[in-house]
Each structure stands twice: as C-alpha cells, then as structure tokens.
Phi, psi and omega in degrees: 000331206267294163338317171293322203273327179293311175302303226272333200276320187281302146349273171325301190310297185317322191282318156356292185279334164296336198261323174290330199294322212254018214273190163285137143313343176225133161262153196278186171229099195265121163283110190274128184242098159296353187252010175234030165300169160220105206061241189278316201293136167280150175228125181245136200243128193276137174273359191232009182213342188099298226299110176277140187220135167285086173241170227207311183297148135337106182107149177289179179313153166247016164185167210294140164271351185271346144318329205283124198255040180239184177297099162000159175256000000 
C-alpha cells in the first residue's frame, strides 16, 4: 500500500510539472506613459513582455497582452 501511494505522489508531480513547464512565468507589469494618452484612453506599457495596451478602466490591464497579434491604435 505504502508503494502505491508513493507511486501515485511521484506521478502527480511529473504531470504537474509538465502541464507549468509551458505556461508564462512572469506576470506583466504595466507601466502608464501619460504622455502617449489619447483622450480618455490611457497607455500602458508591460516592463516584462513589451506588450502595449490602450484602456479606458481605472487602472492597468488585467492580463497579459503579449500572445495578442493585432494592429495598433
């Protein structure tokens, strides 16, 4: 029983760890560049990925931009 139990402990982890090895590791960090607002919308710039965003809400983005493939404003 204690051998079943060990096994089943050493499992978990490995599939744990494989399904985190491919997620992002850093969360961004959004930086507000007042001086490229427009109007209403503010613009923030992630200090850990790059990615730039245009918002309207109070506050920076609440996830990540850098998968996102589109065109600028």
């Amino acid at each position: 029983m204690p051998l079943i139990l060990i096994t089943f402990i050493i499992v978990f982890l490995i599939v744990a760890y494989v399904t985190r090895r491919g997620t992002d590791t850093r969360a961004c960090r959004w930086r507000k560049n007042a001086s490229r607002d427009k109007g209403n919308l503010q613009y923030y710039r992630c200090a850990a990925c790059g990615a730039e965003e245009y918002t309207d809400a109070k506050g920076p983005p609440q996830d990540c931009k850098s998968k996102v493939t589109s065109r600028p404003l």
